[in-house]
Phi, psi and omega in degrees: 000119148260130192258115169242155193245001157273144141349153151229177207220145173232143192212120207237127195339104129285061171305117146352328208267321195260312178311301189297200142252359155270030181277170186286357166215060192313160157257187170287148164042044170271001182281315137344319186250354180273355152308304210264338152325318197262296173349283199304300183289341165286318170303299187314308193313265251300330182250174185224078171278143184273151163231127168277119176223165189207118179287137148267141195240085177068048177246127158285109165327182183245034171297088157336294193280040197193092196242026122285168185267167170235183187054055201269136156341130166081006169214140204326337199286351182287343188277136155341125202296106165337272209286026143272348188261168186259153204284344162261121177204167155207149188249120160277108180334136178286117172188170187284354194275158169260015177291136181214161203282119188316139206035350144050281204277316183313328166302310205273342173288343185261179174267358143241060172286180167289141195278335189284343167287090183322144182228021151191126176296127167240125190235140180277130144277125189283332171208186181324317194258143196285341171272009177251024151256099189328300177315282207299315193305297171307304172312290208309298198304308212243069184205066215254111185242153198290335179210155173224121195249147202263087174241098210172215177183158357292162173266332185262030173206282158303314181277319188315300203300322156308316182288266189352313204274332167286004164301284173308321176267026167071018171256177205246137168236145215225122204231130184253113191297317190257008184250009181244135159240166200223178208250278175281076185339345176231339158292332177307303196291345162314291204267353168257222183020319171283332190269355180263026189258355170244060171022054182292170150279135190205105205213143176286160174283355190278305190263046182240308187328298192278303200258354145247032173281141180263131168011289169313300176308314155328299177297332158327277168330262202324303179259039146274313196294001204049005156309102186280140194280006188319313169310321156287314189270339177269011182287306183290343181276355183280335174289316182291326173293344181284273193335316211271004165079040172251346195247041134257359179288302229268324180287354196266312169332283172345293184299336191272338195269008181287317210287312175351285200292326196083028164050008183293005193216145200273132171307127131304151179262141167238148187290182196279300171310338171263011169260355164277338190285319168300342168269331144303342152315292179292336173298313166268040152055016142259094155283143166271320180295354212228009191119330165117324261230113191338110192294134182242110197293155191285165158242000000 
């Protein structure tokens, strides 16, 4: 059994075939999911979540109105969306073995792995449902990652089947809301209904971004964007000085020089810093405003 203490990402064919808008088994609105699709996966290089992806290799769907087969080997619609794939990857053979690369993923989740460790796995698929590949069946059970978020398609065939079976084996799952497509406008809706009836988590790529990007890596971001933390630091310097009991000496100060002026002019709001800076002022008795002269608090 591997224990990841991280997230993983299942990545459910995402294909030419399905994607594109001319494939032989397009989806809906799939032009629509490839923005937030390519997002996510421009966040996978950089980070370092193991991702599970998964191909259909010639299977007929389980459509009543659709009795080809798609993803035939060897034509554009079998290849991959490009920018799923990661530049560490390894593709695992369609066959009856269950072999899998010993510690695999326990390498490939830290950030200073070896460059040569993959960090995503492509398991070819024989049909729809994703547990009728002996590898991947063995990876998904004896592979317990604190969440495994769900992205891909169909929604009403392959991703149903992928949630219920990581169900049924007690791991916890996240459906990234804006990155699944469905095929059949009421079987889609079926099947959303059915996975939100197991108290799935159902989150964007945007709020998958912000809470599993790590804290450093975030500040990092922030200030290459020019976003200054000023805002975050005088809010805590406004909390500590609230705790240390300045800030009814400074609302009492206010009220009186208000009461002074004859209330002729309305309190202005001043940002948090400059109202600490102004109260670290007065605490050391140079108000410039009151005169140059020692401050004293009123009684």
């Amino acid at each position: 059994m591997v224990y990841l203490t991280g997230p993983a990402v299942l990545d459910l064919n995402t294909q030419y075939d399905l994607f594109a808008p001319d494939g032989a088994y397009a989806l809906r609105e799939a032009s629509t999911i490839l923005p937030a699709l390519e997002k996510l996966f421009t966040w996978l290089e950089d980070s370092s979540l193991p991702v599970v992806s998964t191909r259909l290799h010639g299977v007929f769907m389980p459509d009543p109105h659709f009795h080809t087969a798609i993803c035939l080997a060897g034509t554009p619609g079998y290849r991959k969306l490009d920018f799923t794939l990661l530049s560490r990857r390894a593709e695992l053979p369609m066959d009856c073995g269950t072999d899998l690369p010993v510690d695999a993923f326990q390498t490939s989740r830290l950030v200073e792995s070896p460059s040569s460790a993959p960090r995503q796995y492509i398991f070819d698929l024989p049909d729809a449902n994703p547990f009728n590949s002996p590898r991947l069946d063995r990876l998904l059970s004896e592979t317990e990652a604190a969440v495994w978020l769900i992205a891909g398609g169909p929604l009403e065939s392959t991703v149903r089947m992928a949630v219920m079976g990581l169900i049924q084996r007690r791991q916890k799952v996240a459906m990234v809301k804006d990155a699944l497509g469905r095929r059949d406008l009421y079987e889609g809706e079926m099947a959303y209904r059915q996975i939100e009836s197991k108290n799935v988590e159902w989150l964007d790529v945007r709020e998958i971004i912000n809470r599993y990007t790590p804290r450093r890596l975030r500040c990092v971001g922030a200030a290459a964007l020019g976003r200054s933390p000023l805002r975050r630091m005088g809010r805590r310097l406004g909390q500590a000085l609230r705790m240390a009991g300045a800030a009814p000496r400074l609302a009492k100060y206010r009220s009186h020089t208000q009461h002074i002026a004859g209330r002729r002019s309305a309190p202005t709001r001043r940002p948090r810093v400059a109202q600490a800076a102004r109260l670290l002022r007065l605490r050391a008795g140079r108000d410039r405003a009151s005169g140059g002269g020692r401050f004293r608090w009123p009684r």
